[in-house]
N, C-alpha and C positions, 0 to 999 in steps of 0.2 A: 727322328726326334728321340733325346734321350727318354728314359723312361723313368719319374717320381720314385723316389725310394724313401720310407718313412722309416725311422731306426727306434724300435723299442728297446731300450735300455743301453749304457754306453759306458760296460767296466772297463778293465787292463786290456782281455782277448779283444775285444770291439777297437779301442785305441793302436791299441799295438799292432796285429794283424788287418781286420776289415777296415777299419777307415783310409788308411792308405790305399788300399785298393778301389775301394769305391771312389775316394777321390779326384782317382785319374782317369774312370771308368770312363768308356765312352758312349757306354750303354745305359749307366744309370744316374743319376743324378741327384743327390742327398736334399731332399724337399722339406723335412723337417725332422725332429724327434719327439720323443715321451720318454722323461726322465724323471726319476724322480727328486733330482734338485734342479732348481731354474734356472742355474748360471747357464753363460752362455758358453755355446760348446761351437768353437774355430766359425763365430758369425751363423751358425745354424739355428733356425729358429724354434724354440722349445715349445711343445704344444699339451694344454691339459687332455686330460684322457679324453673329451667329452667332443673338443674341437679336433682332435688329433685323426680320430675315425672319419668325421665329418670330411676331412681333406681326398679321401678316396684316392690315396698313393696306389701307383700302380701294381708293385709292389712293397710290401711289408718283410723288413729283419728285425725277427726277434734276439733278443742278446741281454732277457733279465734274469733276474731269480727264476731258477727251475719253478717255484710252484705257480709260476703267472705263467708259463707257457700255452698252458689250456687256454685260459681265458681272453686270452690275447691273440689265442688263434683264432678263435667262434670268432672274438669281434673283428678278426681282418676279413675274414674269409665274408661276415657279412656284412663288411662295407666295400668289398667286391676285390679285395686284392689278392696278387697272389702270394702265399707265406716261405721266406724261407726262414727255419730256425733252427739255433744252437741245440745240438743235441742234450740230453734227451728230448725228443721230441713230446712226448710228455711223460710223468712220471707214471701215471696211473692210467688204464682203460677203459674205465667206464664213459667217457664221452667220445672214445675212438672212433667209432660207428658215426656218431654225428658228427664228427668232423670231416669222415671219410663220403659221406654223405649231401654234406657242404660246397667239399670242394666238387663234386660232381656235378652235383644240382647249379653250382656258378659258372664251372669250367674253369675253374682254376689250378695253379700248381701247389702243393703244399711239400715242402723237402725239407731235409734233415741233413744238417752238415755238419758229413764226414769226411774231411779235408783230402786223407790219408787214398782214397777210391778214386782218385785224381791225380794221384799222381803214377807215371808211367810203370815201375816196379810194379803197382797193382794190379794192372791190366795186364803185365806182363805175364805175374804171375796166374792170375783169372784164367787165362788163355791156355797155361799150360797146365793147371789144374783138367781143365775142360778136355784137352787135348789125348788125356791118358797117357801121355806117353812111358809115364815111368810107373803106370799103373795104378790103383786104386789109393785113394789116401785109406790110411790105417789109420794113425793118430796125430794129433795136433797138441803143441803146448804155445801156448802165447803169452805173453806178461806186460801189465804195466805199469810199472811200480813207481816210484821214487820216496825220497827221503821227506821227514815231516818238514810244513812250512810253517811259515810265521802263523801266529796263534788266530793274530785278526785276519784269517786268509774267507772270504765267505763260504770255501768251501764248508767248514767249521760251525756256519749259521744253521742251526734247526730250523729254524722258523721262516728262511727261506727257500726250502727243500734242497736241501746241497746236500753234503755228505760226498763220498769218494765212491760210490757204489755206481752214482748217478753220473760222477766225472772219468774216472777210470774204466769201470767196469763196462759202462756203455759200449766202450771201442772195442774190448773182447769179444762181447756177445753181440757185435754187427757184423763181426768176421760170421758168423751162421747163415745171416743174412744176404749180406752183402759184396762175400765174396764165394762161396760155397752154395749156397745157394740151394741150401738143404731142403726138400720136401717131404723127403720120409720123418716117418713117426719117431721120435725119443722115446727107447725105448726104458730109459733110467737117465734121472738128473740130480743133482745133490749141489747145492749151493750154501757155505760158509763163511759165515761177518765177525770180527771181532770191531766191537761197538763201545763209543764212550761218547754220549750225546746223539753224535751221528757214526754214521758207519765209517769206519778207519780204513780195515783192509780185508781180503777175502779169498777165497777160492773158490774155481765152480768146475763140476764134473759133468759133462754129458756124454750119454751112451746113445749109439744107434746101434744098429745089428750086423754094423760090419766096421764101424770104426770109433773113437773113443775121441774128446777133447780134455783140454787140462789147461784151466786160463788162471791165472792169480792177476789180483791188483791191489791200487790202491797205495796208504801212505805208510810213513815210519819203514821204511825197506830200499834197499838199494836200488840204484836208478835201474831199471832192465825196460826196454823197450825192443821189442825183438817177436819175431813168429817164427819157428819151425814145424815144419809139415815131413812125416815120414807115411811116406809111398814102398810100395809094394819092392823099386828097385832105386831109391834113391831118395836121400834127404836133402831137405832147401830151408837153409837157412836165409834169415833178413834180418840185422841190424837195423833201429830205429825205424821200424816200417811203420808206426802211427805217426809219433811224432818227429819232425825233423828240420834241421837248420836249410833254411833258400841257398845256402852256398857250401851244399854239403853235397858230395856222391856217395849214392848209396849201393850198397854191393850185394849181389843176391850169390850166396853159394849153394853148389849143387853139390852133394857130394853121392858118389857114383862106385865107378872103376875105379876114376881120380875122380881130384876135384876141379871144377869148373866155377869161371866167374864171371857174370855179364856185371858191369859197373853201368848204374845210371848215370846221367849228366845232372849236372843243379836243378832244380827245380823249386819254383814258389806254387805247392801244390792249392794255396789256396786263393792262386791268381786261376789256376787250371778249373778250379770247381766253380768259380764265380764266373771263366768264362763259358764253361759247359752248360751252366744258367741260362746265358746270356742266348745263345744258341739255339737252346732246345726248350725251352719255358714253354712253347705256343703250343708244341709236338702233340699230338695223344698221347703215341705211342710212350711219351717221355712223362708227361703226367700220370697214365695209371704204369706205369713201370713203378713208380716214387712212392706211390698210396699200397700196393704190394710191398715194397721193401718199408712201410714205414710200419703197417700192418704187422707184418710177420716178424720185426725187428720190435713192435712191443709188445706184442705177444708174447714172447720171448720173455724179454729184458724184464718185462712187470712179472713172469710166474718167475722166472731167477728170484727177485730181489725178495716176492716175498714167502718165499722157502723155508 
């Protein structure tokens, strides 16, 4: 039996990307929403807040304004479901803990979708990261920039926690998390916003005791989306490794003695994360894997932003 999917909130990223997929899902089944207009959206039935929890979907996607993410988790988490949400997974940590606590005490999954960790390049690279073979990372630079948007874009809204700090910058500071896998101490961090309402754009520095990061984001700047890693005997470049087109190959370069290129094949990375969902949601091992990396991922991202 498919499994009740409740949709909180339903902009551009939710239309364009997840509704198609969950549409054809065979795993899930779109059982209603919480919007906050009441048209109707493709026959789906629109639910006020109040009825919307009462429904006890099996699972809950979040996909509103950043600053309703907290609150929208407490309440899925206890109306017994499991949550996946748009990252940031929340802005701020003071209810971290009881979130983390929630999902425990229910036996629930609570995730953060990072599209980009799903798709094969990622793991490819994970693996050789791990593997040492070309030795210790030294340093990392990563970017993800692009050009200003249109004015009414929400990234633009204060008042609904948006900003580019929260859109951009998140994907830098998961690479800590999520792909590196860092447990040693920072031993120096340095994080810089140039700010007109909301944060525009930034840089962020961190030091460990044997290797160094260097991420820039955000708007007004040329499109760069890319990670390079220099190792002890060799650098690995990626083109578009957060963001990317489903009918795009992506090419990871090594460069060495020569250079080397393993090309991936297409991939719709966020067919890959919804099915990695689908999969693994029941797991332990796959729940508290998700509450460490969501942990240690705002941990993070909350002392960056407010530096």
């Amino acid at each position: 039996m498919r499994k009740t999917l409740g949709i909180i909130g339903s902009g551009n990223h939710f239309k364009k990307r997840m509704y198609p997929i969950f549409r054809k899902s065979n795993f899930f089944k779109i059982s209603g929403m919480l919007r906050r207009k009441s048209i109707k959206f493709n026959n789906i039935r629109n639910y006020k807040d109040v009825e919307f929890f009462k429904k006890k979907f099996d699972f809950v996607y979040i996909c509103c304004p950043n600053n309703l993410h907290e609150k929208y988790i407490l309440k899925s988490l206890m109306s017994g479901s499991h949550v996946i949400c748009e990252k940031p997974f929340i802005t701020r940590k003071k209810n971290l803990n009881r979130i983390i606590n929630l999902a425990k005490k229910n036996d629930k999954l609570i995730f953060e979708t990072f599209m980009y960790c799903y798709h094969p390049v990622f793991n490819y690279l994970k693996k050789l990261i791990k593997s040492n073979k070309f030795g210790k990372v030294r340093y990392v630079i990563s970017n993800f920039r692009y050009p200003s948007l249109n004015k009414d874009n929400n990234r633009y809204i204060l008042k609904e926690g948006n900003g580019f700090y929260n859109d951009a910058a998140s994907y830098v500071t998961s690479l800590e998390t999520y792909l590196f896998e860092n447990k040693q101490p920072i031993s120096k961090y340095f994080s810089q916003k140039i700010a007109n309402k909301v944060d525009l754009r930034g840089n962020i520095f961190i030091k460990y005791s044997n290797s160094t990061r260097h991420y820039f984001w955000g708007e007004g700047q040329n499109y760069t989306n890319n990670i390079e890693i220099f190792f002890d005997r060799a650098t690995i470049h990626i083109d578009k490794f957060f963001s990317k087109a489903t009918n795009e190959q992506i090419i990871l370069k090594i460069f060495s003695k020569k250079l080397n290129e393993k090309v991936f094949k297409k991939t719709n990375q966020f067919v890959e994360m919804i099915n990695h969902i689908s999969k693994n949601y029941n797991r332990k091992k796959f729940k508290k894997l998700n509450i460490e990396l969501i942990k240690n991922h705002t941990n993070l991202f909350t002392k960056l932003k407010n530096k």
